[in-house]
C-alpha positions in Angstrom: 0.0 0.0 0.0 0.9 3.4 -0.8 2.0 5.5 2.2 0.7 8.6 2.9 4.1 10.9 2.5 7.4 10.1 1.5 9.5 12.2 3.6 12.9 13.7 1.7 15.4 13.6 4.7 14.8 13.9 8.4 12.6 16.9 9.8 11.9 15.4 13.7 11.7 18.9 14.5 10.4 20.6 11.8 14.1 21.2 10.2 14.4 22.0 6.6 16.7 20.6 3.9 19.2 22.8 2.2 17.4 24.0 -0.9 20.0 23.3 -3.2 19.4 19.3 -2.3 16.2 19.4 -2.6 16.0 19.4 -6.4 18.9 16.2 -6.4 16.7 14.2 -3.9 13.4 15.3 -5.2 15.5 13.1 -9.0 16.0 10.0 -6.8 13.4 9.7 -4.9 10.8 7.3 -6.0 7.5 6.7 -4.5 5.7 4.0 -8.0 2.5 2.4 -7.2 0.4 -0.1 -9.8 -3.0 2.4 -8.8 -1.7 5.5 -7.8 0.1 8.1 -8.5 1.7 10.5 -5.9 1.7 14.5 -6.1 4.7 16.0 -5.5 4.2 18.8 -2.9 7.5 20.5 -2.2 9.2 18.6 0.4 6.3 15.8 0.7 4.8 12.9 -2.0 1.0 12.9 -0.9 -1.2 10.4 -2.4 -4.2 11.6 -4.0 -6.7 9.6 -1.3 -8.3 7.0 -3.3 -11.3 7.5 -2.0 -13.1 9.3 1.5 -14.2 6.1 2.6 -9.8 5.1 3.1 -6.9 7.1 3.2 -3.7 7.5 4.8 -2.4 9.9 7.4 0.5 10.7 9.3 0.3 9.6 12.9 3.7 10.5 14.3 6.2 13.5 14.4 8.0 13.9 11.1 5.7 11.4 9.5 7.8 8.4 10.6 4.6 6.5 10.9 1.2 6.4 9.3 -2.4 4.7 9.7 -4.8 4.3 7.2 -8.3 5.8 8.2 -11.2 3.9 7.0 -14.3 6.3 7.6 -18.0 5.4 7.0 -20.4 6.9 4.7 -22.1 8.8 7.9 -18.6 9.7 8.7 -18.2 11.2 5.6 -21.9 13.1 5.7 -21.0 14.4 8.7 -17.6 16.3 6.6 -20.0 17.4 3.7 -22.8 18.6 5.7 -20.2 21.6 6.9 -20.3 23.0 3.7 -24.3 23.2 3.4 -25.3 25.4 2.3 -22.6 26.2 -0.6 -20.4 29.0 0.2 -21.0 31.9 -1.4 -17.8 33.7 -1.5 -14.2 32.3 -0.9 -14.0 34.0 2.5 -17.2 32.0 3.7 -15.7 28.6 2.4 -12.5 29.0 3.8 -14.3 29.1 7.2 -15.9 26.0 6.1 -12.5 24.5 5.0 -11.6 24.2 8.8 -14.4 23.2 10.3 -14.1 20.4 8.1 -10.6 19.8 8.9 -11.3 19.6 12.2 -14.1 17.0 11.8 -11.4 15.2 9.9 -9.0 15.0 12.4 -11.6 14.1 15.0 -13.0 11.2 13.0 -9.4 10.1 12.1 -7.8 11.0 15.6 -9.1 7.5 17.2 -8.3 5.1 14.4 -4.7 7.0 14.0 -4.1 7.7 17.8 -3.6 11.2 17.2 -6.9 12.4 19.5 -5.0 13.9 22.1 -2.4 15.6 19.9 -1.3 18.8 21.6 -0.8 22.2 20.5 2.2 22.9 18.8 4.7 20.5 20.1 3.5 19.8 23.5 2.3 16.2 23.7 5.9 15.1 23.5 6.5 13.7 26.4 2.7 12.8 27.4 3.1 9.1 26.0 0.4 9.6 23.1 1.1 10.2 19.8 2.3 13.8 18.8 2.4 15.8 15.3 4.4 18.4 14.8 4.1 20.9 11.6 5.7 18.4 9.3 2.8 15.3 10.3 0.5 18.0 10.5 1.4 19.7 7.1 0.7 16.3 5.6 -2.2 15.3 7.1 -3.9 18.3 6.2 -3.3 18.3 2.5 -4.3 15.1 2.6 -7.6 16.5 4.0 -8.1 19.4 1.7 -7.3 17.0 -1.0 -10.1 14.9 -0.1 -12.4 18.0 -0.2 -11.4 18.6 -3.7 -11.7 15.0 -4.9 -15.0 15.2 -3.5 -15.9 18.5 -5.1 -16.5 20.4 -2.2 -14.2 23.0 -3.2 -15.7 25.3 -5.2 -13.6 28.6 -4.7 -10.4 26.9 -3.8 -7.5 24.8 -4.8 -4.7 23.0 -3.4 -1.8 24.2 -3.4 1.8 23.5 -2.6 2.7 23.5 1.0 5.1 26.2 2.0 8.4 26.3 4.4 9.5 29.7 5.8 13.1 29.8 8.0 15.9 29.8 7.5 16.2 31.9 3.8 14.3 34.3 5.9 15.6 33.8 9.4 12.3 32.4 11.0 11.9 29.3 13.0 11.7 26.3 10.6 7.7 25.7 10.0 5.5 24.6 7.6 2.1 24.1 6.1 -0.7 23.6 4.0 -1.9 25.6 1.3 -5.1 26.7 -0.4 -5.5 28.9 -3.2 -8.4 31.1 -3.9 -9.2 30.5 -7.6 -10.8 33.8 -8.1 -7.4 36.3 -6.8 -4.9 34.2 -6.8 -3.8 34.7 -3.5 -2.4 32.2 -1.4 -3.9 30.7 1.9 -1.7 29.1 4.7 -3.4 26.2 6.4 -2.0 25.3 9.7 -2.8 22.7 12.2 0.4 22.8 14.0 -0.8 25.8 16.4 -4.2 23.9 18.2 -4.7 20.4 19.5 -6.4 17.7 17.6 -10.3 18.2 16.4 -9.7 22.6 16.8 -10.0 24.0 13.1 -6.5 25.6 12.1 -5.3 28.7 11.6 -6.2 30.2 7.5 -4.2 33.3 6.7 -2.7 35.3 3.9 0.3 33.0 3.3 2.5 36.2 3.0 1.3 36.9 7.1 2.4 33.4 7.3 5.5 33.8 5.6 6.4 36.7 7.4 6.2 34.9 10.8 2.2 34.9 11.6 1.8 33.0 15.4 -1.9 33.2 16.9 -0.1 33.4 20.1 1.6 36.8 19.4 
């Protein structure tokens, strides 16, 4: 089976690889399957989710472990009832976007043994499993992908998750992306700041870029 991500060098703590690698390992990497085919997403290789029903997440810091999720059709309802009625505007479905995230992660969290993941980093040393923002990076474009396979994005699409440090001098962090398909600007999506099941943080990805922390 297909795993979720294949991770291009070790990032237990959110580290970055030296961009000028990154083209080299991105050549040798390989990540074939017989029935799918893997999206490249910067530093990640996502599978497209073959369908809502089973997919594959990240249940460990750095993505050094995953579980496939298995959800039911009322499971699945309970995702695509968020976005009734239909957004009208971008602004409206991005607030939708994460609500549905976080029913994602709460239907997921048991099967994957993420439920009591802690803000940021601070499950650590609890015993349970803990993401940090590469698992969680992952794990939610895996999630918004499953939105768009589904067609519930109507005023989005997904883009390619983003890395800001080091070039810039920030703390190395990363995260999903959404693009809004009627300005072209670019939405960060990120998990990493709220415990498991709480909808994530969506801001202009420049904000995000230029060090964006709800906690400031």
């Amino acid at each position: 089976m297909l795993p979720a991500v294949r991770k291009l060098g070790d990032m237990t703590i959110c580290r970055w690889i030296q961009p000028a690698v990154i083209h080299v390992i991105i050549l040798l990497s390989s990540c074939a399957t017989s029935h799918q085919q893997p999206e490249r997403y910067l530093f990640l290789y996502v599978a497209v989710p073959a369908s809502h029903s089973h997919f594959v997440i990240c249940n460990q810091v750095s993505c050094d472990e995953t579980t496939s999720v298995h959800l039911t059709e009322n499971n699945w309802q309970s995702v695509r009832r968020i976005f009734q009625p239909l957004a009208t505007d971008s602004e409206s479905e991005r607030t939708q976007i994460a609500k549905a995230i976080a029913r994602l992660e709460q239907l997921a969290g048991d099967q994957a043994g993420t439920f009591d993941d802690q803000p940021r980093n601070r499950g650590s040393f609890r015993g349970t499993r803990q993401l940090d923002c590469v698992a969680e990076t992952t794990n939610t474009t895996v999630y918004l992908l499953l939105m768009k396979e589904n067609g519930l994005l109507r005023w989005h699409s997904v883009g390619n998750p983003k890395h800001r440090g080091l070039l810039n001098l920030k703390f190395p962090h990363n995260t999903a992306v959404l693009i809004d398909k009627g300005s072209n600007r670019l939405f960060a999506v990120d998990s990493y700041f709220h415990a498991n099941g709480e909808p994530p943080e969506i801001v202009p990805l420049a904000s995000w870029m230029d060090g964006y922390d709800p906690g400031n």
